[in-house]
C-alpha positions in Angstrom: -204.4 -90.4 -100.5 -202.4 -90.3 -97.4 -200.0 -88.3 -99.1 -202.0 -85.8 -100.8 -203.4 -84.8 -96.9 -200.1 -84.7 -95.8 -199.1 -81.8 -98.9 -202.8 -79.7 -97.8 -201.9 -80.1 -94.2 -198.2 -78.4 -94.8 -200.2 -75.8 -97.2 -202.0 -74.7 -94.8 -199.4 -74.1 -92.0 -197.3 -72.6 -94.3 -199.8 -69.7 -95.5 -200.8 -69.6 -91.0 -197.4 -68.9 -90.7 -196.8 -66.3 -93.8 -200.7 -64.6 -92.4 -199.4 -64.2 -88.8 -195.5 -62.3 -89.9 -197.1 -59.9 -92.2 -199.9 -59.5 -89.6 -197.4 -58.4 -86.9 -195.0 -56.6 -89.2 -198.4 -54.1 -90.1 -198.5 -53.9 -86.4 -195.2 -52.6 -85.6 -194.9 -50.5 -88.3 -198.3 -48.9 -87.1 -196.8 -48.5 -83.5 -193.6 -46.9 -85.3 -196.0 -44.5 -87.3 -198.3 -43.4 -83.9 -195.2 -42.2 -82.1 -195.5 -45.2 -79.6 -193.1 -48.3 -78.9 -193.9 -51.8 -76.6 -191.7 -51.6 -73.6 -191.4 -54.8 -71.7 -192.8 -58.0 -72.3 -196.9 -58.2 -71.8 -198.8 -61.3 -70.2 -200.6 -62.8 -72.3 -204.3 -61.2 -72.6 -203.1 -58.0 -70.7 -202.6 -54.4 -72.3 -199.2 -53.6 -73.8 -197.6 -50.6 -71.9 -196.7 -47.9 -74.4 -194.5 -44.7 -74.1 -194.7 -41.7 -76.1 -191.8 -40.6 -78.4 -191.4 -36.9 -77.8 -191.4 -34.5 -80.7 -188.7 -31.8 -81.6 -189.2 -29.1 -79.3 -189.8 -26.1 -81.1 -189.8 -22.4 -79.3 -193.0 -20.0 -79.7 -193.8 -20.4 -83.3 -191.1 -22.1 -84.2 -189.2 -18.8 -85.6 -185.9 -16.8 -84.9 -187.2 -14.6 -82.5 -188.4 -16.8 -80.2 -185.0 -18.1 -79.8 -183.7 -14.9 -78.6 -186.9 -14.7 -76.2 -185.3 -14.0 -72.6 -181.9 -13.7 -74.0 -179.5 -10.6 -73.9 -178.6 -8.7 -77.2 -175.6 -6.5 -77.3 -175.2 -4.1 -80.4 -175.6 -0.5 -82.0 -178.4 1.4 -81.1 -178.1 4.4 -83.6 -176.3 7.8 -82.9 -176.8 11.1 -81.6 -175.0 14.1 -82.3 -174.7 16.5 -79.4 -174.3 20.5 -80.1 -171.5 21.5 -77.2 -170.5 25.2 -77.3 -172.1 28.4 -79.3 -169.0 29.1 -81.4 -166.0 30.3 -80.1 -164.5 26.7 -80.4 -167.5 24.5 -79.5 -168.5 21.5 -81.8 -170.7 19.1 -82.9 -170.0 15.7 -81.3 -171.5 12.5 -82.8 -171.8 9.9 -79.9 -172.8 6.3 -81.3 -175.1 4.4 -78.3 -173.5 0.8 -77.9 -176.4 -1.1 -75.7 -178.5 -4.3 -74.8 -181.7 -5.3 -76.1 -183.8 -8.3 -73.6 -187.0 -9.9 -74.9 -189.2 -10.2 -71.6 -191.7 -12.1 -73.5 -192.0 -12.3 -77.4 -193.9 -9.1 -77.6 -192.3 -6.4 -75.1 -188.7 -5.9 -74.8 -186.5 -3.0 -73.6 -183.3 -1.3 -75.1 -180.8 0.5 -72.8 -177.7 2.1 -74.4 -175.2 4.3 -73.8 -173.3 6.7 -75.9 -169.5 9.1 -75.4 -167.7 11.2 -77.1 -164.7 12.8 -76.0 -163.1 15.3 -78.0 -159.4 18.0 -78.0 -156.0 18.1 -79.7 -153.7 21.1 -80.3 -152.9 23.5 -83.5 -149.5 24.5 -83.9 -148.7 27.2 -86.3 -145.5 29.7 -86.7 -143.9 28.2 -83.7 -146.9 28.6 -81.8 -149.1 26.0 -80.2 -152.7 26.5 -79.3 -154.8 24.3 -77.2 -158.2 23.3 -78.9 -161.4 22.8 -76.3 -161.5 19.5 -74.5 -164.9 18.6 -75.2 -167.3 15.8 -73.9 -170.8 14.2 -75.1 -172.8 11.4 -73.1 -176.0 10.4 -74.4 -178.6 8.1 -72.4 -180.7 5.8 -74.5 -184.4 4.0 -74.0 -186.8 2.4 -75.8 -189.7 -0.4 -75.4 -189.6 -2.5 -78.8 -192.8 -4.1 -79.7 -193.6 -7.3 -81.6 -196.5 -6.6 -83.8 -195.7 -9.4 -86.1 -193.3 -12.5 -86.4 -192.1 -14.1 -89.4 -189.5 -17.2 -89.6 -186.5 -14.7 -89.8 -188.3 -11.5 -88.9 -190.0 -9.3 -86.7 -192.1 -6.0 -87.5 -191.8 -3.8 -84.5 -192.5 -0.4 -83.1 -190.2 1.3 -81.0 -190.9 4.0 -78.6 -188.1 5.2 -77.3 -185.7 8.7 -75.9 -182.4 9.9 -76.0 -181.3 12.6 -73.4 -177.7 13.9 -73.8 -175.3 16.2 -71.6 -172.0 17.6 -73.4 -169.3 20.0 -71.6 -165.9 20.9 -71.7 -163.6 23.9 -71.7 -160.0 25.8 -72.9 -157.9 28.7 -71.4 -160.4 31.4 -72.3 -164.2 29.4 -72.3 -166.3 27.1 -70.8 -168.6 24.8 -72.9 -172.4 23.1 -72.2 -174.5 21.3 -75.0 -177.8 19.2 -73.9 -180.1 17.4 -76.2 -183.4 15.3 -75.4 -185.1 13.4 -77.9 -188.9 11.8 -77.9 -190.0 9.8 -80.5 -190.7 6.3 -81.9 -189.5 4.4 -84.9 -190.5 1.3 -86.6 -189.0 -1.2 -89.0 -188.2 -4.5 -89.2 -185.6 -6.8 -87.4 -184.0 -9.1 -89.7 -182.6 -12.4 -87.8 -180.2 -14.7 -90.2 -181.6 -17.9 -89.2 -181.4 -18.8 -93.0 -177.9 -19.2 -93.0 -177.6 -20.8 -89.5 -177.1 -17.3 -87.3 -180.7 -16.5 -85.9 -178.5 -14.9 -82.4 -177.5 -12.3 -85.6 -179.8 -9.5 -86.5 -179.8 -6.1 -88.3 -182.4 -3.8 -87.7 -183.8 -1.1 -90.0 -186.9 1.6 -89.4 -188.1 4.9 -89.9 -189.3 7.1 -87.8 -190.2 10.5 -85.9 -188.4 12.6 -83.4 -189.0 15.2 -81.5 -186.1 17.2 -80.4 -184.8 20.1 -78.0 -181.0 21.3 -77.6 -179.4 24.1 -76.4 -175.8 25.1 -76.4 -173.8 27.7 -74.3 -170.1 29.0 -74.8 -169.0 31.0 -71.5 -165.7 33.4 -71.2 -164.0 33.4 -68.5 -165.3 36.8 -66.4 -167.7 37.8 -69.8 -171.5 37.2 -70.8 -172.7 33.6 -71.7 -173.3 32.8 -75.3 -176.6 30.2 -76.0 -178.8 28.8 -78.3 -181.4 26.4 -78.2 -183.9 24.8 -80.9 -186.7 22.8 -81.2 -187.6 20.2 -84.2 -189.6 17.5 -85.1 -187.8 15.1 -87.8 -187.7 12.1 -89.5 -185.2 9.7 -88.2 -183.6 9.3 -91.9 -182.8 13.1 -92.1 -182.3 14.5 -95.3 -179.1 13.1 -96.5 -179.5 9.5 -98.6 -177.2 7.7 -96.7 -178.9 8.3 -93.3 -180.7 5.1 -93.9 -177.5 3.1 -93.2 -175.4 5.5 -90.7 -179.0 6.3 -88.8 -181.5 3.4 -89.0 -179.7 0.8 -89.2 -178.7 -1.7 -86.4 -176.9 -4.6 -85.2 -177.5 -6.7 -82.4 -175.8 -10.2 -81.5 -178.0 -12.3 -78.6 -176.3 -14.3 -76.4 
Protein backbone atom coordinates (compact mmCIF):
# COMPACT_ATOMS: atom_id res chain seq x y z
CA UNK A 1 0.00 0.00 0.00
CA UNK A 2 2.78 2.04 1.08
CA UNK A 3 4.46 1.50 -2.07
CA UNK A 4 1.82 2.03 -4.50
CA UNK A 5 1.55 5.95 -2.71
CA UNK A 6 4.97 6.21 -3.03
CA UNK A 7 4.79 5.37 -7.30
CA UNK A 8 1.43 8.24 -7.39
CA UNK A 9 3.39 10.67 -5.34
CA UNK A 10 6.58 10.47 -7.97
CA UNK A 11 3.75 10.57 -10.83
CA UNK A 12 2.62 13.47 -9.93
CA UNK A 13 5.94 15.43 -9.47
CA UNK A 14 7.09 14.17 -12.47
CA UNK A 15 4.10 15.46 -14.82
CA UNK A 16 4.52 19.17 -12.19
CA UNK A 17 7.75 19.23 -13.32
CA UNK A 18 7.15 18.26 -17.34
CA UNK A 19 3.71 21.20 -16.91
CA UNK A 20 6.00 23.92 -15.51
CA UNK A 21 9.27 23.50 -18.61
CA UNK A 22 6.80 23.44 -21.41
CA UNK A 23 4.91 26.21 -19.60
CA UNK A 24 8.01 28.47 -19.56
CA UNK A 25 9.41 27.35 -22.93
CA UNK A 26 5.69 28.80 -24.48
CA UNK A 27 6.67 31.85 -22.63
CA UNK A 28 9.93 32.62 -23.97
CA UNK A 29 9.28 31.68 -27.28
CA UNK A 30 6.27 34.19 -27.00
CA UNK A 31 8.72 36.97 -25.73
CA UNK A 32 11.08 36.03 -28.75
CA UNK A 33 8.04 36.31 -31.20
CA UNK A 34 6.76 40.04 -29.62
CA UNK A 35 10.14 41.54 -30.32
CA UNK A 36 10.88 41.77 -26.50
CA UNK A 37 13.59 40.01 -24.20
CA UNK A 38 13.86 39.77 -19.97
CA UNK A 39 16.77 41.84 -18.98
CA UNK A 40 17.88 41.29 -15.44
CA UNK A 41 16.70 39.17 -12.86
CA UNK A 42 12.91 40.20 -11.41
CA UNK A 43 11.87 39.99 -7.60
CA UNK A 44 9.63 37.76 -7.19
CA UNK A 45 5.97 39.20 -7.67
CA UNK A 46 7.38 42.38 -9.42
CA UNK A 47 7.10 43.20 -13.29
CA UNK A 48 9.77 41.84 -15.65
CA UNK A 49 11.58 44.90 -17.33
CA UNK A 50 11.45 44.40 -21.06
CA UNK A 51 13.39 46.16 -23.97
CA UNK A 52 12.35 46.43 -27.49
CA UNK A 53 14.30 44.84 -30.33
CA UNK A 54 14.62 47.41 -33.01
CA UNK A 55 13.52 46.58 -36.61
CA UNK A 56 15.54 46.97 -39.83
CA UNK A 57 15.56 50.48 -40.62
CA UNK A 58 14.17 51.11 -43.83
CA UNK A 59 14.40 54.68 -45.78
CA UNK A 60 11.01 56.44 -47.12
CA UNK A 61 9.23 53.54 -48.54
CA UNK A 62 11.72 51.34 -48.44
CA UNK A 63 12.81 51.86 -52.22
CA UNK A 64 15.93 52.97 -54.29
CA UNK A 65 15.23 56.39 -54.37
CA UNK A 66 14.95 57.12 -51.05
CA UNK A 67 18.43 56.01 -50.65
CA UNK A 68 19.71 58.60 -52.85
CA UNK A 69 17.37 61.17 -50.86
CA UNK A 70 19.97 64.12 -49.76
CA UNK A 71 22.76 62.59 -51.65
CA UNK A 72 24.78 64.03 -54.70
CA UNK A 73 24.50 62.48 -58.18
CA UNK A 74 27.12 63.13 -60.80
CA UNK A 75 26.36 62.13 -64.45
CA UNK A 76 25.23 63.17 -68.15
CA UNK A 77 22.64 65.52 -68.46
CA UNK A 78 21.93 65.31 -72.27
CA UNK A 79 23.61 67.56 -74.99
CA UNK A 80 23.19 70.67 -76.80
CA UNK A 81 24.43 71.63 -80.02
CA UNK A 82 25.39 75.23 -80.40
CA UNK A 83 25.24 76.95 -84.04
CA UNK A 84 28.65 79.36 -83.90
CA UNK A 85 29.25 81.33 -87.12
CA UNK A 86 26.89 82.03 -90.43
CA UNK A 87 29.17 80.22 -92.90
CA UNK A 88 32.25 81.36 -93.81
CA UNK A 89 33.97 78.69 -91.50
CA UNK A 90 31.50 78.61 -88.53
CA UNK A 91 30.14 75.20 -87.18
CA UNK A 92 27.96 73.36 -85.41
CA UNK A 93 29.38 72.37 -81.96
CA UNK A 94 27.80 69.57 -79.89
CA UNK A 95 28.59 70.27 -76.16
CA UNK A 96 27.54 67.27 -73.83
CA UNK A 97 26.38 68.83 -70.12
CA UNK A 98 28.29 66.67 -67.40
CA UNK A 99 26.41 67.85 -63.95
CA UNK A 100 24.89 66.94 -60.44
CA UNK A 101 21.60 65.98 -59.53
CA UNK A 102 20.60 66.44 -55.24
CA UNK A 103 17.29 65.11 -53.92
CA UNK A 104 16.27 67.87 -51.26
CA UNK A 105 13.49 65.74 -50.18
CA UNK A 106 11.98 62.68 -52.13
CA UNK A 107 9.84 64.79 -54.38
CA UNK A 108 11.92 68.09 -55.46
CA UNK A 109 15.40 67.89 -56.56
CA UNK A 110 17.60 70.21 -58.81
CA UNK A 111 20.04 69.48 -61.74
CA UNK A 112 22.95 71.85 -62.47
CA UNK A 113 25.23 70.95 -65.44
CA UNK A 114 27.69 72.29 -67.41
CA UNK A 115 28.59 71.73 -70.97
CA UNK A 116 32.16 72.88 -73.51
CA UNK A 117 33.18 72.51 -76.63
CA UNK A 118 36.26 73.69 -78.04
CA UNK A 119 36.98 73.36 -81.48
CA UNK A 120 40.24 74.27 -84.56
CA UNK A 121 42.96 72.43 -86.42
CA UNK A 122 44.63 73.33 -89.71
CA UNK A 123 44.23 72.14 -93.57
CA UNK A 124 47.29 71.84 -95.42
CA UNK A 125 47.13 71.45 -99.11
CA UNK A 126 49.83 72.03 -102.07
CA UNK A 127 52.40 73.12 -99.65
CA UNK A 128 50.08 75.43 -98.18
CA UNK A 129 48.63 75.50 -94.70
CA UNK A 130 45.47 77.21 -93.68
CA UNK A 131 44.31 77.86 -90.28
CA UNK A 132 40.62 76.59 -89.52
CA UNK A 133 38.41 78.86 -86.92
CA UNK A 134 39.19 78.37 -83.26
CA UNK A 135 35.81 77.90 -82.12
CA UNK A 136 34.13 77.68 -78.55
CA UNK A 137 30.55 76.41 -77.12
CA UNK A 138 29.55 76.63 -73.29
CA UNK A 139 26.17 75.63 -72.43
CA UNK A 140 24.43 76.31 -68.88
CA UNK A 141 22.06 73.68 -67.67
CA UNK A 142 18.81 73.73 -65.04
CA UNK A 143 16.21 71.81 -64.17
CA UNK A 144 13.82 70.99 -61.08
CA UNK A 145 13.05 67.03 -61.35
CA UNK A 146 9.90 65.99 -59.79
CA UNK A 147 8.85 62.68 -58.06
CA UNK A 148 5.39 62.00 -59.10
CA UNK A 149 5.69 58.36 -58.40
CA UNK A 150 8.08 55.81 -56.72
CA UNK A 151 8.53 52.29 -57.38
CA UNK A 152 11.14 49.83 -55.71
CA UNK A 153 13.73 50.55 -58.56
CA UNK A 154 11.99 53.52 -60.16
CA UNK A 155 10.90 56.89 -60.19
CA UNK A 156 8.33 58.63 -62.78
CA UNK A 157 9.35 62.28 -62.89
CA UNK A 158 8.86 65.51 -64.64
CA UNK A 159 11.52 67.75 -65.36
CA UNK A 160 11.33 71.37 -66.07
CA UNK A 161 14.28 72.52 -66.98
CA UNK A 162 16.67 75.37 -69.53
CA UNK A 163 19.61 75.41 -71.34
CA UNK A 164 21.22 78.82 -72.31
CA UNK A 165 24.48 78.55 -74.43
CA UNK A 166 27.18 81.21 -75.59
CA UNK A 167 29.65 80.06 -78.54
CA UNK A 168 32.57 82.36 -80.16
CA UNK A 169 35.64 82.15 -81.72
CA UNK A 170 37.64 83.54 -84.65
CA UNK A 171 40.52 83.13 -87.73
CA UNK A 172 42.68 85.63 -89.73
CA UNK A 173 39.86 86.99 -91.75
CA UNK A 174 36.35 86.47 -89.22
CA UNK A 175 35.00 86.72 -86.03
CA UNK A 176 32.40 84.14 -84.82
CA UNK A 177 29.14 84.41 -82.17
CA UNK A 178 26.44 81.51 -81.76
CA UNK A 179 23.89 81.76 -78.70
CA UNK A 180 21.19 79.27 -77.94
CA UNK A 181 18.39 79.24 -75.03
CA UNK A 182 16.24 76.45 -74.57
CA UNK A 183 12.71 76.18 -72.30
CA UNK A 184 11.04 73.18 -71.88
CA UNK A 185 10.26 70.15 -69.77
CA UNK A 186 10.67 66.51 -70.20
CA UNK A 187 9.53 63.50 -68.47
CA UNK A 188 10.47 59.87 -68.19
CA UNK A 189 11.47 57.49 -65.84
CA UNK A 190 14.65 57.00 -63.67
CA UNK A 191 15.68 53.56 -63.50
CA UNK A 192 17.84 52.74 -60.19
CA UNK A 193 19.61 49.09 -60.32
CA UNK A 194 18.89 48.18 -56.88
CA UNK A 195 17.95 44.60 -58.31
CA UNK A 196 21.34 43.72 -58.88
CA UNK A 197 22.84 45.42 -55.71
CA UNK A 198 23.66 49.18 -57.39
CA UNK A 199 20.59 51.43 -56.34
CA UNK A 200 23.59 54.68 -56.24
CA UNK A 201 23.34 53.57 -60.27
CA UNK A 202 20.66 54.97 -62.46
CA UNK A 203 19.83 55.62 -66.18
CA UNK A 204 17.27 58.02 -67.04
CA UNK A 205 15.09 58.16 -70.08
CA UNK A 206 12.10 60.83 -71.15
CA UNK A 207 10.48 62.67 -73.74
CA UNK A 208 9.78 65.81 -73.97
CA UNK A 209 9.18 69.52 -75.40
CA UNK A 210 11.53 72.30 -76.14
CA UNK A 211 11.25 75.56 -76.98
CA UNK A 212 14.18 77.06 -78.63
CA UNK A 213 15.89 80.44 -79.94
CA UNK A 214 19.48 80.69 -81.62
CA UNK A 215 21.16 83.05 -83.57
CA UNK A 216 24.48 82.97 -85.21
CA UNK A 217 26.82 85.76 -86.70
CA UNK A 218 30.05 85.43 -88.87
CA UNK A 219 31.94 89.00 -88.91
CA UNK A 220 34.93 90.06 -91.41
CA UNK A 221 37.39 91.86 -90.31
CA UNK A 222 36.48 95.82 -91.55
CA UNK A 223 33.11 94.20 -93.67
CA UNK A 224 29.27 93.80 -92.77
CA UNK A 225 28.12 91.12 -90.17
CA UNK A 226 26.52 87.99 -91.35
CA UNK A 227 23.39 86.45 -88.89
CA UNK A 228 20.75 84.29 -88.53
CA UNK A 229 18.49 83.37 -85.87
CA UNK A 230 15.47 80.79 -85.51
CA UNK A 231 12.93 79.91 -83.37
CA UNK A 232 11.40 76.20 -82.81
CA UNK A 233 9.47 74.18 -80.69
CA UNK A 234 10.54 70.33 -80.69
CA UNK A 235 10.35 67.20 -79.29
CA UNK A 236 13.38 66.30 -77.35
CA UNK A 237 13.84 62.86 -79.42
CA UNK A 238 14.14 64.83 -82.73
CA UNK A 239 13.64 63.17 -85.78
CA UNK A 240 16.39 60.78 -86.17
CA UNK A 241 15.68 57.02 -84.35
CA UNK A 242 18.58 56.95 -82.39
CA UNK A 243 17.98 60.32 -80.61
CA UNK A 244 16.33 58.25 -77.87
CA UNK A 245 19.79 57.01 -76.77
CA UNK A 246 22.26 59.96 -77.75
CA UNK A 247 19.37 62.62 -76.42
CA UNK A 248 17.14 61.12 -73.64
CA UNK A 249 19.06 59.05 -72.16
CA UNK A 250 21.04 59.59 -68.87
CA UNK A 251 23.34 58.45 -66.35
CA UNK A 252 23.82 59.40 -63.00
CA UNK A 253 25.99 57.69 -60.06
CA UNK A 254 24.96 59.11 -56.32
CA UNK A 255 27.41 59.29 -53.86
Amino acid sequence: MNNSKLTLVSLSAGLSVLVAANLAQAQEATAQASGQAQVGMGLPGATPQTTAVAAPAVGYGGTDHARVVGHLGVGYLGRSDIQVGNGGGGATLQAPVIGVRYWMNPRLGLDLGLGLAIQGGSTQAGGTTTDSPSLWALVLHGGVPLALATGQHYTFEIIPEANIGFGGGSNDANSYRGFLLDLGARAGAEIQFGFIGLPELALQGSVGLLFSTTSASTTPDGGAKSSTSSTSLRTTVYSSPWGIFTNSITALYYF
